[in-house]
PAPALUM-821641 format. One record per atom (N, C-alpha, C, CB): residue number from 0; residue in one letter; x, y, z. Coordinates in pm, 1 decimal. Atoms other than C-alpha are relative to their C-alpha. Glycine has a CB too. Layout:
  num  residuo      east     north        up
  NUM        a         X         Y         Z
...
This chain:
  num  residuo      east     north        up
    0        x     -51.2     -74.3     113.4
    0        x       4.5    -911.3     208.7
    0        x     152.3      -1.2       0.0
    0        x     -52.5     143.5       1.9
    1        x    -164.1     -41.6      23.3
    1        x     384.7    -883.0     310.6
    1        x      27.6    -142.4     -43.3
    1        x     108.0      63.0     153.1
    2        x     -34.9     139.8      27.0
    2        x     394.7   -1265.4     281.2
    2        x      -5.3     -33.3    -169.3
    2        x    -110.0     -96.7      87.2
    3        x       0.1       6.9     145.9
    3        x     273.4   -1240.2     -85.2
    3        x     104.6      93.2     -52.6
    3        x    -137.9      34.7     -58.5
    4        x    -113.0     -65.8      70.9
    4        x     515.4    -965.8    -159.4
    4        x      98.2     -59.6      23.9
    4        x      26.5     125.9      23.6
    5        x    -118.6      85.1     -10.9
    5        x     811.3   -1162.4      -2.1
    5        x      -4.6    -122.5     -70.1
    5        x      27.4     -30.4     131.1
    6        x       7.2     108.0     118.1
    6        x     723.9   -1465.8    -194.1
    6        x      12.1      13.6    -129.5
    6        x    -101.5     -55.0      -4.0
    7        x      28.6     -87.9     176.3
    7        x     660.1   -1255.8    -550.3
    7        x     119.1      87.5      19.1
    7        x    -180.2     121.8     -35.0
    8        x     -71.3     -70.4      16.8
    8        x     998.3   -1100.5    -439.5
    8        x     107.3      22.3     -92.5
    8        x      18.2       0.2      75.2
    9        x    -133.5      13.5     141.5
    9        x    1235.3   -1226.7    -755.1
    9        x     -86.7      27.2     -97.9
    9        x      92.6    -169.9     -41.9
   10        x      77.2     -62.2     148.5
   10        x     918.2   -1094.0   -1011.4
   10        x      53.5     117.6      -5.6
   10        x    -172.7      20.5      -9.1
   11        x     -28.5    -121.9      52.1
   11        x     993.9    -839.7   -1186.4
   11        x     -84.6     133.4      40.0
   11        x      -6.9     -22.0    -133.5
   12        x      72.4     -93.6     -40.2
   12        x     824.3    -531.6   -1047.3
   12        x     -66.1       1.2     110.7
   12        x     -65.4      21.3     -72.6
   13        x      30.8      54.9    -112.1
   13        x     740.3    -658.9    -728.6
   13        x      47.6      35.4     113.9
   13        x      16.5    -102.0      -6.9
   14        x     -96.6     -96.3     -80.7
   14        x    1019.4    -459.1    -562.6
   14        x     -25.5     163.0      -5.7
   14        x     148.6     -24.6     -57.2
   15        x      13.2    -139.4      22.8
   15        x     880.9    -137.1    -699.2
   15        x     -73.4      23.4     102.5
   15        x     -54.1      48.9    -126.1
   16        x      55.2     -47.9    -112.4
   16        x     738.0      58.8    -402.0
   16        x    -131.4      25.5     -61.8
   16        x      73.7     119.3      68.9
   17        x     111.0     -21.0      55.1
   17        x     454.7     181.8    -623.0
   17        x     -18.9    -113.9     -42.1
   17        x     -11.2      94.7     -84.4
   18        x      74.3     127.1     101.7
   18        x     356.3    -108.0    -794.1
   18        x     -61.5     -68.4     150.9
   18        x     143.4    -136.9    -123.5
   19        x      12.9      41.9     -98.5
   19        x     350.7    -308.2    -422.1
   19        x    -126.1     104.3      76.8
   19        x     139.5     -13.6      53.1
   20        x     169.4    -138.4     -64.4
   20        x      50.1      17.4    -284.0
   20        x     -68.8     -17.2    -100.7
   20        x      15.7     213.1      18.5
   21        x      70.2      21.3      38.2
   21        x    -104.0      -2.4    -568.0
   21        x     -81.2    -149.8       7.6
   21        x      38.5      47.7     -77.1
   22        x      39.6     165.0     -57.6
   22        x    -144.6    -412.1    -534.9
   22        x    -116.7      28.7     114.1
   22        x     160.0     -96.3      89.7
   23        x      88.1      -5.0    -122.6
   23        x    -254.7    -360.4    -158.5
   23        x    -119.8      66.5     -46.7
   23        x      63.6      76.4     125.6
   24        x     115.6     -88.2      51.7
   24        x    -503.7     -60.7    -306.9
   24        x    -123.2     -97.1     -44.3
   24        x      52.9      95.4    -134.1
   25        x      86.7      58.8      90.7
   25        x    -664.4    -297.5    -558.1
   25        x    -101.2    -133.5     120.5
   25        x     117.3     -75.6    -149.6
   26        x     127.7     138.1    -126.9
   26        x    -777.5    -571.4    -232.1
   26        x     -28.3     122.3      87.7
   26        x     103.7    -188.8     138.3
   27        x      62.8     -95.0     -64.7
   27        x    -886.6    -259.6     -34.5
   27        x    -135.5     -13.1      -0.5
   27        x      32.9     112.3     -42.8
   28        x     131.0     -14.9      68.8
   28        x   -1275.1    -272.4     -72.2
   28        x    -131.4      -7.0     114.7
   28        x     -10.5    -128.1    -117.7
   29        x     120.9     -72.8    -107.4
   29        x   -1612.4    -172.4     132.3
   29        x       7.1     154.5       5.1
   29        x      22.1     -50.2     170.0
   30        x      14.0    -138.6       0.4
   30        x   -1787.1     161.0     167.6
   30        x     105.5      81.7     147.8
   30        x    -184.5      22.7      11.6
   31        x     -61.9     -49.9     -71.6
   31        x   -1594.6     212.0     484.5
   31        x     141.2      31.0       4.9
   31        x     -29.7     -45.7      67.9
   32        x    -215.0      -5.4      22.0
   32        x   -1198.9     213.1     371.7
   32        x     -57.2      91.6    -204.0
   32        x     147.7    -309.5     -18.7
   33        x     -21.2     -27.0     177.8
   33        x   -1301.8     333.5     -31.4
   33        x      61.0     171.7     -27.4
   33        x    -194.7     -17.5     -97.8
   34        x     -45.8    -140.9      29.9
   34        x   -1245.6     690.8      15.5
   34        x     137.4      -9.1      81.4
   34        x    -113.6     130.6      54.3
   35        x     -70.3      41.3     -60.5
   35        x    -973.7     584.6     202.8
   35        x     121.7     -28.5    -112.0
   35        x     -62.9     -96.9      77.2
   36        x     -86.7      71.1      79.8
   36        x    -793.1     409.5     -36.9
   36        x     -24.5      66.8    -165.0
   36        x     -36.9    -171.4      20.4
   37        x     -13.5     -95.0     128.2
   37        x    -898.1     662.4    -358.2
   37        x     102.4      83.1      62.5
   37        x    -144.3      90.4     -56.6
   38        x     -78.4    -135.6      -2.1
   38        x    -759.2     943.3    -189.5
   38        x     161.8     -54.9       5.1
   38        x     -47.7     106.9     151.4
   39        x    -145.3      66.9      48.1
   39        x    -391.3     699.2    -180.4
   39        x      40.6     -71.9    -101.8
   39        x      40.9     -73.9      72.9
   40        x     -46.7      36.0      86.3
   40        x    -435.3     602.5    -491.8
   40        x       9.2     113.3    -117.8
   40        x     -60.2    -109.2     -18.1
   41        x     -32.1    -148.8      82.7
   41        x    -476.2     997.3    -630.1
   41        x     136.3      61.8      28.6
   41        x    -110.0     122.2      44.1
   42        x    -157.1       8.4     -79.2
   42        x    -145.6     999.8    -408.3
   42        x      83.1     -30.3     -70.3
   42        x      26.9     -91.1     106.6
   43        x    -130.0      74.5      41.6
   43        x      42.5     779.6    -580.3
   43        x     -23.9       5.1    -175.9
   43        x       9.2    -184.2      77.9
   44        x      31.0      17.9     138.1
   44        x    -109.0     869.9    -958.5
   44        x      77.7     122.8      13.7
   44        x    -156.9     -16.5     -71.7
   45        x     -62.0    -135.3     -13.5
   45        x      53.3    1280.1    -864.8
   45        x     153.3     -80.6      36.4
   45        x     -82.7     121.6     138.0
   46        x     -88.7      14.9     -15.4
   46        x     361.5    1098.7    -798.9
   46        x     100.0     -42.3     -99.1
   46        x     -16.2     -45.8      75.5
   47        x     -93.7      39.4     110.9
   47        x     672.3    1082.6   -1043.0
   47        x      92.0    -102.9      -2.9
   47        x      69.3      91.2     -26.5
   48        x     -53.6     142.8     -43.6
   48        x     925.6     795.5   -1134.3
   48        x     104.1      57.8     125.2
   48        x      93.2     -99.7    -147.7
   49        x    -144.2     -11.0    -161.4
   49        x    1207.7     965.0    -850.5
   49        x    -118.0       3.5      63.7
   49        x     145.1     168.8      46.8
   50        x       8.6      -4.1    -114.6
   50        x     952.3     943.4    -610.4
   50        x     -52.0    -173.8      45.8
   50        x     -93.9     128.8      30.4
   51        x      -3.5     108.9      28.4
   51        x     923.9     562.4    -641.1
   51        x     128.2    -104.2      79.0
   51        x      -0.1      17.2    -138.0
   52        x     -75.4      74.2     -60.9
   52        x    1150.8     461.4    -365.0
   52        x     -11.8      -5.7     103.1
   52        x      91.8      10.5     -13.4
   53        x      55.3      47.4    -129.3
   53        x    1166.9     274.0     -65.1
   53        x    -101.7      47.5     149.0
   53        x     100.6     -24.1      36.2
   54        x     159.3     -95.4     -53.8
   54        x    1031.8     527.0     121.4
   54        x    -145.4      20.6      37.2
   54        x     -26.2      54.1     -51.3
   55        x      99.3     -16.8      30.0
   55        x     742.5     594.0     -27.9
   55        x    -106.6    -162.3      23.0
   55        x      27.5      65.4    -133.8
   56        x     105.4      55.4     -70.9
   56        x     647.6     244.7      79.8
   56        x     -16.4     -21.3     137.0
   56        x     -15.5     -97.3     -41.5
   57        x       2.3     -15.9    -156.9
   57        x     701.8     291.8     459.1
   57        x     -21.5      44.5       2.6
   57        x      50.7       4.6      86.3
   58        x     156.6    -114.6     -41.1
   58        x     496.1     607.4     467.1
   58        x    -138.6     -62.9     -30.5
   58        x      -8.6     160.1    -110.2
   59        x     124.9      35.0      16.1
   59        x     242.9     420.8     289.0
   59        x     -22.5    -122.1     141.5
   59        x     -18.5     -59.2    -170.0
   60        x      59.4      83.2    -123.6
   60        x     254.3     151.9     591.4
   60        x     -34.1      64.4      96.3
   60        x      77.9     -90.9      57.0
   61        x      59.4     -68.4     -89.3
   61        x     199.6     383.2     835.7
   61        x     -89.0      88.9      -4.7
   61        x      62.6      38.7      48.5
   62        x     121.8     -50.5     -17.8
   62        x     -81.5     566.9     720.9
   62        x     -89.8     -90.6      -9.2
   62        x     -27.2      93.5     -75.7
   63        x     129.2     122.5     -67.1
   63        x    -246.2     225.2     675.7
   63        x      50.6      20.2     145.8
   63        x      11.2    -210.0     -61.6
   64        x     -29.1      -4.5    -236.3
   64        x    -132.3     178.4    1046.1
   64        x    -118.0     121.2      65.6
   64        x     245.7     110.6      75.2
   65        x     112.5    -138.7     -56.1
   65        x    -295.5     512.7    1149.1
   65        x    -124.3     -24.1     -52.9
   65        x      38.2     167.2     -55.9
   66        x     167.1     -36.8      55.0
   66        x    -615.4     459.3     927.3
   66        x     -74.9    -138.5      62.0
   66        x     -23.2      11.3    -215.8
   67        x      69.9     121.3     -24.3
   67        x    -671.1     104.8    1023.0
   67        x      70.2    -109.0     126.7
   67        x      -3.7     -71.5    -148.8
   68        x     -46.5      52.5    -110.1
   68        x    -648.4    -119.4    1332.0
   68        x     -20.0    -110.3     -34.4
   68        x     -44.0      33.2     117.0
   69        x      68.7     111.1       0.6
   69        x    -644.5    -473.0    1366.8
   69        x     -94.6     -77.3      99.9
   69        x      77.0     -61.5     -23.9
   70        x     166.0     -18.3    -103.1
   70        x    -989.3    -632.4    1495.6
   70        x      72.9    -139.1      62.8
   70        x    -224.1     -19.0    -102.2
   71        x     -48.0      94.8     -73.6
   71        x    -767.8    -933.5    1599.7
   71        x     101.6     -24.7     121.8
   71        x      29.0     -50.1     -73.2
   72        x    -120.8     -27.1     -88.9
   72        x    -491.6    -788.9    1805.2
   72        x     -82.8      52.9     142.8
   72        x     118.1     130.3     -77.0
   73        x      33.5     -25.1    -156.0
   73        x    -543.5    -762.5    2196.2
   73        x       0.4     150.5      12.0
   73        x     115.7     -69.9     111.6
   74        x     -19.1     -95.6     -53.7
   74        x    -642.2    -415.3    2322.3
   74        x     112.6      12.9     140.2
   74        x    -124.1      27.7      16.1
């Protein structure tokens, strides 16, 4: 995903912090992540345009981080 956003980084809206969570949101999918990924996308629908900065997408990486591990990385 960061590879597609750094590549799609001179589109227009592609830099927006919201627009970039919602993206990730939309490939989210299985019964095991869905409530998962509603309840951060009721997150980011309560959220106004000032809260639409950088920020707001480095919190969103680290609650993925916290919610989800990777099944490929060495314990």
């Amino acid at each position: 995903m960061k590879g597609y956003l750094r590549l799609n980084n001179g589109v227009a809206g592609f830099t927006s912090p919201r627009t970039k969570i919602a993206l990730v949101l939309t490939l989210i999918k299985g019964t095991e992540v869905e409530e998962w990924a509603k309840d951060m996308g009721t997150m980011l629908d309560q959220l106004g345009p000032a809260d639409n900065i950088p920020a707001l997408w480095d919190q969103f990486l680290i609650e993925f981080d916290n919610q989800f591990q990777d099944s490929n990385r060495p314990e």
